[in-house]
C-alpha positions in Angstrom: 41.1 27.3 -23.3 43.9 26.6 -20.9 42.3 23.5 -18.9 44.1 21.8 -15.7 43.3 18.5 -14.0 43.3 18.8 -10.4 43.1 15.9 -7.2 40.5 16.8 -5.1 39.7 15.4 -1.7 36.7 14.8 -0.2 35.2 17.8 1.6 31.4 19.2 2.8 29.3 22.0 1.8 26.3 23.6 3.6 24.1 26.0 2.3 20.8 26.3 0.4 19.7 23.6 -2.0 17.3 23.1 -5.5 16.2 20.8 -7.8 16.3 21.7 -10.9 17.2 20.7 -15.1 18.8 22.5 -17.4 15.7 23.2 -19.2 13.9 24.8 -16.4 17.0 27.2 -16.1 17.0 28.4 -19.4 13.1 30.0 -19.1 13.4 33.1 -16.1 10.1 31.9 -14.9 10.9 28.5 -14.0 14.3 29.3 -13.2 15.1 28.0 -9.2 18.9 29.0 -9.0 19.4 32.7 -9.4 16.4 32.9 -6.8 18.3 30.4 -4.4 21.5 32.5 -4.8 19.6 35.5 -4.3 18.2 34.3 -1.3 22.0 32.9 -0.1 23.6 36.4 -0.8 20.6 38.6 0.8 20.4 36.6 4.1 24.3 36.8 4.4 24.5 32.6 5.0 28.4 32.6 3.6 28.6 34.2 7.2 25.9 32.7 9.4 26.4 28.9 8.3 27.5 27.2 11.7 30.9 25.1 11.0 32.3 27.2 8.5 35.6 26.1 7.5 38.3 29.0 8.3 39.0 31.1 4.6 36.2 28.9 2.6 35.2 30.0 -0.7 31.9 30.6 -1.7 30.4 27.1 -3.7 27.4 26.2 -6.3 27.5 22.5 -6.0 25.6 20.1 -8.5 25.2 16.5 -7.8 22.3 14.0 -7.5 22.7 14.2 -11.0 19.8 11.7 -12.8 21.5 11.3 -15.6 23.5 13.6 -17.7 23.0 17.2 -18.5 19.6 16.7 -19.7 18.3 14.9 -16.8 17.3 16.5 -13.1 20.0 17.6 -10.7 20.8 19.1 -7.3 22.4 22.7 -6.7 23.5 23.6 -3.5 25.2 26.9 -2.8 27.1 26.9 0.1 30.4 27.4 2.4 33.1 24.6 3.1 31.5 23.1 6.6 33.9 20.9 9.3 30.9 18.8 9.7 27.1 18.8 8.2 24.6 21.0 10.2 21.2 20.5 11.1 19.8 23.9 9.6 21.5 23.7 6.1 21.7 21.2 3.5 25.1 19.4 2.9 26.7 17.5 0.3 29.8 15.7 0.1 32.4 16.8 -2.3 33.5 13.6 -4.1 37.3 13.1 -4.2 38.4 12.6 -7.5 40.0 13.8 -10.5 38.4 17.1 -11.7 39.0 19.5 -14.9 39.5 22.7 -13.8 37.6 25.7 -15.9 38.3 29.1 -14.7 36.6 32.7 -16.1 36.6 35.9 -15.1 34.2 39.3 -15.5 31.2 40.4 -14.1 28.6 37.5 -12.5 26.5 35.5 -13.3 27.0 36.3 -17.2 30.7 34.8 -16.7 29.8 31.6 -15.0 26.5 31.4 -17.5 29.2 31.9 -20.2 31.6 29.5 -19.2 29.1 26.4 -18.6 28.7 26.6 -22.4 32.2 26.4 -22.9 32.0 23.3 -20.6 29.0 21.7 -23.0 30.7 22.2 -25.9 34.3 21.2 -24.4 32.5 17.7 -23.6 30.5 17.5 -27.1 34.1 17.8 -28.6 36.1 15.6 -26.8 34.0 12.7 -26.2 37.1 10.7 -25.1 36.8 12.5 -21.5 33.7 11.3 -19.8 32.3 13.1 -16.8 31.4 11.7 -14.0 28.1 13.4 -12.7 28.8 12.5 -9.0 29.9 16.0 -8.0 30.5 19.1 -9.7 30.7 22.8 -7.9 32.0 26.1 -9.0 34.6 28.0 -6.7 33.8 31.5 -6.3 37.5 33.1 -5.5 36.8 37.1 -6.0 33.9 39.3 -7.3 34.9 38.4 -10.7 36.1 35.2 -10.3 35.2 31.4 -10.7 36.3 28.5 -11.3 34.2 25.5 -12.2 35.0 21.9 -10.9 34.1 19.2 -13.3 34.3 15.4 -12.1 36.5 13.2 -14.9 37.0 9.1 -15.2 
């Protein structure tokens, strides 16, 4: 896996948000964030938020993280936002230091795919500790993603 550490600075996302675990993902009847997305895509938000930023990608941020993958967290799919809005929920982007994993092929199966890849990436390096402030996936093309993961 060709990884990349990238700066990041702070930025704002607005969109829809959930609560969720990991958990509660992996059974399709408790499952909160193909519905959310669902919802974002068939209401057309990535075009209706107010404040878009000009030429934003398309985001799934987590954050509010309890603990560590096991524990609650927040996802919020979204667009980049000049300032937070009053009709959507925002979250700030933590600046940082971030990993960079990027996949390619038909969605959600290549994002579902690489998370796993980002699990077992972590299980095998312990040395390189996440963060759990901020994480969020960049959708860049149909077929294209790349996943932001906060570093020490």
């Amino acid at each position: 896996m060709d990884l990349k550490r990238q700066q990041i600075d702070a930025f704002t996302v607005a969109g829809l948000r959930v609560r969720t675990t990991n958990a509660t993902e992996h059974q399709p009847e408790t499952a909160k964030i193909g519905p959310m997305w669902g919802r974002f895509f068939g209401e057309e938000l990535a075009e209706t938020i107010p404040g878009k930023s000009a030429n934003s990608a398309i985001y799934g941020v987590y954050s509010a993280y309890e603990s560590d993958a096991s524990g609650e967290f927040d996802v919020t799919a979204g667009v980049a936002v000049n300032a937070p809005t009053k009709d959507f929920e925002s979250v700030l982007i933590e600046a940082g230091e971030y990993l960079v994993f990027e996949a390619q092929g038909p969605l959600p199966d290549a994002v579902i795919s690489t998370w796993g890849k980002i699990w077992k990436f972590f299980e095998e390096n312990p040395q390189i500790q996440r963060r759990y402030a901020t994480d969020f996936e960049a959708y860049t093309g149909p077929e294209s993603v790349s996943v932001y993961i906060g570093v020490r």
